[in-house]
C-alpha positions, 0 to 999 in steps of 0.5 A: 500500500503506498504511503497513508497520510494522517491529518490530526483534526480537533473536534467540539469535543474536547475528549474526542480527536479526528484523524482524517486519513487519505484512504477510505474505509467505507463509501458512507456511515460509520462503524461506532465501538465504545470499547475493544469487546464490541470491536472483536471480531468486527474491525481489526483496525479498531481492536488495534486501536483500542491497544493504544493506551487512554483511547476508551472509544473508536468510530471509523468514518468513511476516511477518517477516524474519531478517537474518544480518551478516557478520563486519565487518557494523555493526549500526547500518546493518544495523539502520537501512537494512533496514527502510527497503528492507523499506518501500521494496520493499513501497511499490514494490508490486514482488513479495517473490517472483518468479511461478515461485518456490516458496519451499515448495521442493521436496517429498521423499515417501518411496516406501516406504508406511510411511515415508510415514505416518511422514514426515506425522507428523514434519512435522505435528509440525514445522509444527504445533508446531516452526516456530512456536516456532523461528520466534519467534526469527526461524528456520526447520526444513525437513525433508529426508528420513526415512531407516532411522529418521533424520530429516533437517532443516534448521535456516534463518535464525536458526538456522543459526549459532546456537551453541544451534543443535545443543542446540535440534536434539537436546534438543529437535526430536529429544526432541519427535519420538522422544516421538511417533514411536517408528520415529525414532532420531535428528535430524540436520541435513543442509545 
C-alpha cells in the first residue's frame, strides 16, 4: 500500500480527536465501538486501536477516524501512537473490517406504508445533508426508528459526549427535519 497520510483534526469535543486519513474505509456511515469487546471480531483496525493506551472509544468514518480518551487518557500518546497503528494496520494490508461485518448495521423499515415514505425522507435528509456536516467534526447520526411522529437517532463518535451534543440534536437535526417533514414532532436520541 503506498504511503497513508494522517491529518490530526480537533473536534467540539474536547475528549474526542479526528484523524482524517487519505484512504477510505467505507463509501458512507460509520462503524461506532465504545470499547475493544464490541470491536472483536468486527474491525481489526479498531481492536488495534483500542491497544493504544487512554483511547476508551473508536468510530471509523468513511476516511477518517474519531478517537474518544478516557478520563486519565494523555493526549500526547493518544495523539502520537494512533496514527502510527492507523499506518501500521493499513501497511499490514490486514482488513479495517472483518468479511461478515456490516458496519451499515442493521436496517429498521417501518411496516406501516406511510411511515415508510416518511422514514426515506428523514434519512435522505440525514445522509444527504446531516452526516456530512456532523461528520466534519469527526461524528456520526444513525437513525433508529420513526415512531407516532418521533424520530429516533443516534448521535456516534464525536458526538456522543459532546456537551453541544443535545443543542446540535434539537436546534438543529430536529429544526432541519420538522422544516421538511411536517408528520415529525420531535428528535430524540435513543442509545
Amino acid at each position: 500500500m503506498e504511503n497513508v497520510q494522517i491529518s490530526l483534526e480537533f473536534t467540539p469535543n474536547p475528549n474526542t480527536l479526528k484523524f482524517v486519513v487519505s484512504t477510505r474505509f467505507m463509501e458512507r456511515g460509520a462503524a461506532n465501538f465504545l470499547s475493544i469487546n464490541e470491536a472483536q471480531g468486527k474491525s481489526p483496525l479498531a481492536e488495534s486501536l483500542f491497544k493504544v493506551p487512554g483511547v476508551s472509544a473508536v468510530m471509523i468514518g468513511p476516511n477518517f477516524i474519531t478517537i474518544t480518551k478516557a478520563v486519565d487518557g494523555d493526549w500526547d500518546v493518544v495523539a502520537e501512537q494512533v496514527p502510527q497503528t492507523i499506518e501500521k494496520h493499513l501497511q499490514s494490508s490486514s482488513p479495517v473490517f472483518s468479511p461478515d461485518f456490516n458496519p451499515a448495521g442493521p436496517s429498521t423499515i417501518s411496516s406501516n406504508p406511510e411511515d415508510q415514505e416518511i422514514e426515506k425522507k428523514i434519512r435522505e435528509i440525514l445522509d444527504n445533508e446531516i452526516r456530512p456536516a456532523v461528520a466534519m467534526d469527526g461524528g456520526d447520526i444513525t437513525f433508529g426508528k420513526y415512531e407516532n411522529g418521533v424520530v429516533y437517532l443516534s448521535l456516534q463518535g464525536a458526538c456522543s459526549s459532546c456537551p453541544s451534543s443535545t443543542a446540535t440534536l434539537k436546534i438543529g437535526v430536529e429544526t432541519r427535519i420538522k422544516e421538511l417533514i411536517p408528520e415529525v414532532k420531535e428528535v430524540v436520541q435513543y442509545s
